[in-house]
N, C-alpha and C positions, 0 to 999 in steps of 0.2 A: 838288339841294341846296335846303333852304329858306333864301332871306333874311331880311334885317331888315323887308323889306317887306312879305315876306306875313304876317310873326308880326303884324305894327301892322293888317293888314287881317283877320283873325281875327275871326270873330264869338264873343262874349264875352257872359253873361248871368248878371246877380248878382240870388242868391234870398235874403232877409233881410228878417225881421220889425219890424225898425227903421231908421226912415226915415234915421237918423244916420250908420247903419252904410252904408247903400248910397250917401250921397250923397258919405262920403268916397271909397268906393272909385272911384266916380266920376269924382272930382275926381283920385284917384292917375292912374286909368287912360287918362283924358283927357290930363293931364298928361305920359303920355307918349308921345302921340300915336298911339293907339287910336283908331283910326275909328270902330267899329264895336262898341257897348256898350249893350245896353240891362241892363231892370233887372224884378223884381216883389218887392211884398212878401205877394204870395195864392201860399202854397209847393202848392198846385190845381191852380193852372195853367203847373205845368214841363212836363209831358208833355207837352203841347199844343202848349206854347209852341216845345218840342225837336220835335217832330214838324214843324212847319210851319217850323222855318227852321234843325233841325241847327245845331246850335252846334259851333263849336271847343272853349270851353269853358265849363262853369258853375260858380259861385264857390258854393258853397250852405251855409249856413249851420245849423247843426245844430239847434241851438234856435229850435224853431218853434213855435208853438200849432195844435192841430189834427193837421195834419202832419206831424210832424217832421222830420229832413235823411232819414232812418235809412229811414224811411218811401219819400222821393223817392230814392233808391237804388234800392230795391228796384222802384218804379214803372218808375223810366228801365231798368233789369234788362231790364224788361218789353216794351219799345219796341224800346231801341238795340239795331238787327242788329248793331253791329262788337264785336266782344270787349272794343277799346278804349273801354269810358266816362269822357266828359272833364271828369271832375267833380274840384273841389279844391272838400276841403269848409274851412268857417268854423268855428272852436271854442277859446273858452277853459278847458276842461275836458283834460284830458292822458289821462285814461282814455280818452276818447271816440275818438281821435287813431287807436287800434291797430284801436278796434272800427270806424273807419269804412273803417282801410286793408280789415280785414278783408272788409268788406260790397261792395268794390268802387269806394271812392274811390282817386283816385292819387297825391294829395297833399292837403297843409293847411295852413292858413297859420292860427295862433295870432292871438287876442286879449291885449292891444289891438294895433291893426295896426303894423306897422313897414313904411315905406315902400320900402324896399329888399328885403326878404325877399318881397315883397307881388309886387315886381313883378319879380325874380329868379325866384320859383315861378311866376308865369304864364309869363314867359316860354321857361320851361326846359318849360313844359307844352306850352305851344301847339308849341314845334316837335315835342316828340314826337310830337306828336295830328297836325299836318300830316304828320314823316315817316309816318307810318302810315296816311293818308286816302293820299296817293304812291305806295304799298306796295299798297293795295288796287287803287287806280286800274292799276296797272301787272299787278298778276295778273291784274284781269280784262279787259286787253288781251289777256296771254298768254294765256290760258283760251281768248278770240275766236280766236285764231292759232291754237290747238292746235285745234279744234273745226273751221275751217278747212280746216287741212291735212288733219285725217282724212275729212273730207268729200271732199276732193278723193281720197285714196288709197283711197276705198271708193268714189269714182265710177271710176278706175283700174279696181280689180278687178274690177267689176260690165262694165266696159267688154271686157275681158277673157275674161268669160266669156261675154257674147253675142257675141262675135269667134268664139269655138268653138264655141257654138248654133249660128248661122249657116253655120260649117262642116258642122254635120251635119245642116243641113237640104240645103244643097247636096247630097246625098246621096239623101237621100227627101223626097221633095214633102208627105208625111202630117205628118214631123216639127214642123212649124212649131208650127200648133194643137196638138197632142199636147203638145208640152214645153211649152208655155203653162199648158194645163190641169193639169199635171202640176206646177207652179209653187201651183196654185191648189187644188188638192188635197190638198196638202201642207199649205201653212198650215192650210186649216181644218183638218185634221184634228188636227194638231199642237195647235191651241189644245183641241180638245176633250177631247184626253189632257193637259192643264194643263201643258205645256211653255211656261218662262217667253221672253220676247220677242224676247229675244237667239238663243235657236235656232231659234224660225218665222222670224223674217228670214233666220238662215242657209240655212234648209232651202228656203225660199223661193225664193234665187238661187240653191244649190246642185244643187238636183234636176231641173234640166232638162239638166244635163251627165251624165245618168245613161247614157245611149249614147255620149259623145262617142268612144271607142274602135271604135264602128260604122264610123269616116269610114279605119281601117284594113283594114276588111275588104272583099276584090275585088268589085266592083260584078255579077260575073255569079254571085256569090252572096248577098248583100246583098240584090242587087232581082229572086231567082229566086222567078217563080211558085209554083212547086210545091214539094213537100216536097224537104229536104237527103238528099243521102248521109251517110252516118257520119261518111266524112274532111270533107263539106263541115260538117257539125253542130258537129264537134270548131273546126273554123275558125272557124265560128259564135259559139261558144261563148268563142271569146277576145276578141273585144272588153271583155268586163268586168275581164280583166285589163291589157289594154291600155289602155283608160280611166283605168286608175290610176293607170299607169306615167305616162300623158299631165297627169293632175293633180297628181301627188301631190311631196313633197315644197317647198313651196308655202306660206312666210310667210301668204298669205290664209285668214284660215278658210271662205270663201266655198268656196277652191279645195282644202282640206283635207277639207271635206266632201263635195262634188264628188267627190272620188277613193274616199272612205270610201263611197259612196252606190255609183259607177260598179263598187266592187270586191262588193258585196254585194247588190245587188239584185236579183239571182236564186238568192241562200239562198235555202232554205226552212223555219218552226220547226222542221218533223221529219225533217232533215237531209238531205232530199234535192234540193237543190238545188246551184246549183254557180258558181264555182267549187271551192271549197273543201268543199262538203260541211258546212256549218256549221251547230248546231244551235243551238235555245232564244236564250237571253241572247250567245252567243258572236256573235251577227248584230246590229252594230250599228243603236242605234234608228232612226238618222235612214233607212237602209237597210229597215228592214221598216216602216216608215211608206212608204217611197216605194214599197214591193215591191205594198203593195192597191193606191195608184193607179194603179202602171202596169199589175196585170193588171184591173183594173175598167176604165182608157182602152181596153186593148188592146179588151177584150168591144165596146165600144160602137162600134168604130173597125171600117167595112171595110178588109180586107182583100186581095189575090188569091184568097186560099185560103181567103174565108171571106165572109159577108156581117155588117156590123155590128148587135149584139143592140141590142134597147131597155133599157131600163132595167130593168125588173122583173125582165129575162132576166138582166142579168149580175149584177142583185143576189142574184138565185134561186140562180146557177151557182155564187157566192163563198160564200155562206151555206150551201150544201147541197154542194156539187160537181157534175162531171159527167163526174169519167173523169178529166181531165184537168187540170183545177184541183180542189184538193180545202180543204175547209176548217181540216185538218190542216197546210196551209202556211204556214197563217199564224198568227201570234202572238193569241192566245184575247182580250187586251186589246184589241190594236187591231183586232181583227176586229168584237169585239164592241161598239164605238165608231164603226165602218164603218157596223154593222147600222142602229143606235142613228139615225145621220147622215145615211143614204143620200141622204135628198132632195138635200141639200146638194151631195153630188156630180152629182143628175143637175142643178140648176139651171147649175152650175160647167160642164158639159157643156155646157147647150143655149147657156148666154151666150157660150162662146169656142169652137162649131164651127166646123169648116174653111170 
């Protein structure tokens, strides 16, 4: 609630070309115990004046030389962030009256002045203008609060999701660094195909849960040296759907994409990849973004069954093939944006090795 007290503590500033006119208002607004009232009569220096000490409100007078009210309208337009401008303009002209509501004044108080009407309209001003600075003050508390809370529910889910990183490093020793890189990977690559901000952050935290499904499958096949049986391959092979079961249905988008990443990132564009067999566009993007870095980490990454390439080797083997990764697996955009970026990846390599 505003009282009578804050309306009397209100700062107040009357703009008027004659010395007459401002020394009565003056005298009305003193009179009824208004603290806080100055005055000019150079209509130049309102902005300035509004700028360095924000008025509740200003009485401003239309007929000016130079000037005019019509004029400082449109200046203060210019300045005042709030919607609310607290101008009550001055005028004895009744045309003028409509064209100043028009322009963005809120009120007006007629010449010659009447002492009641005078200080009836300020006061009926001033509290609007306070309830309204209250109104503002109080959203942008809530705004803090809202901003707040989601800060904290996106440190929640982020919490959440290195909860099951960490499960599936528990698993394999290699995992740590790999999902790291794989985090950093992503991003760049994602800004370089012009994907706006909000889904590099997603993909960001999302894409290191792209194995989380692995922390189901038997450890004496998981961590076997050597090549799989068929039944063990098939086994194999389910963690991607398991992964999704494990993320998915998941208020987070963090943890939404996670599952959309974990269910597809052994597509292939030319459908031969799995689970699903999915081809071209049907393989969601954040998933064939994560599909190059993880077979570009895998290349760089020893193995049991393999010794880790350098750089030029797994860029060579992505770009051209070798049997076994072919360039047809991948999406012709982001492959060609791979090509295009490469360094970037081996730098992303050498700063977060094991």
């Amino acid at each position: 609630m505003i009282s009578p007290s804050d309306i009397l503590k209100s700062k107040i500033l009357i703009v008027d070309d004659q010395k007459a006119n401002v020394i009565l208002l003056e005298r009305m607004l003193f009179g009824a115990h208004y603290v806080s009232v100055s005055s000019t009569m150079d209509s130049h220096e309102v902005c300035e004046l509004h700028q360095k000490n924000s008025y509740d409100l200003i009485l401003l007078d239309l007929q000016m030389p130079t000037m005019d009210g019509f004029q400082v309208i449109e200046a203060l337009k210019e300045i005042e962030t709030e919607s609310y401008l607290p101008i009550l303009v001055i005028t004895a002209q009744p045309d003028q009256k409509l064209r100043a509501l028009k322009e963005g004044a809120k009120d007006f108080i007629s010449k010659p002045f009447e002492l009641s009407e005078v200080l009836a309209r300020v006061s009926n001003m001033l509290e609007v203008r306070l309830l309204y600075k209250q109104l503002h003050v109080h959203n942008d508390e809530l705004e803090i609060r809202v901003k707040e809370r989601t800060a904290e529910l996106q440190e929640s889910y982020l919490e959440t999701i290195f909860t099951m990183t960490r499960a599936a490093e528990h698993k394999d020793n290699d995992t740590g660094a790999h999902v790291q890189r794989i985090s950093y990977y992503s991003r760049m690559l994602s800004r370089v195909l012009g994907m706006d901000e909000t889904f590099v952050d997603c993909i960001f935290f999302a894409s290191p849960m792209h194995d989380i499904g692995k922390i189901g499958i038997p450890d004496h096949i998981l961590l076997k040296p050597c090549g799989f049986t068929p039944d063990e391959w098939e086994v194999m092979k389910s963690h991607a759907v398991m992964g999704n079961h494990i993320l998915g249905n998941s208020k987070s988008v963090y943890l939404r994409m996670g599952a959309e990443i974990a269910l597809n990132h052994h597509e292939r564009w030319d459908g031969g990849g799995y689970p699903g067999g999915k081809q071209g566009d049907a393989i969601p993007l954040s998933a064939r973004i994560m599909n190059i870095c993880d077979i570009y980490d895998a290349l760089r990454s020893k193995r049991p069954y393999k010794p880790g390439f350098d750089h030029q080797k797994s860029v060579e083997i992505i770009e051209n093939g070798d049997g076994r990764t072919q360039p047809e697996h991948f999406d012709p955009v982001i492959l060609d944006a791979f090509v295009k970026n490469h360094e970037s990846f081996r730098e992303i390599f050498d700063t977060y090795a094991a």
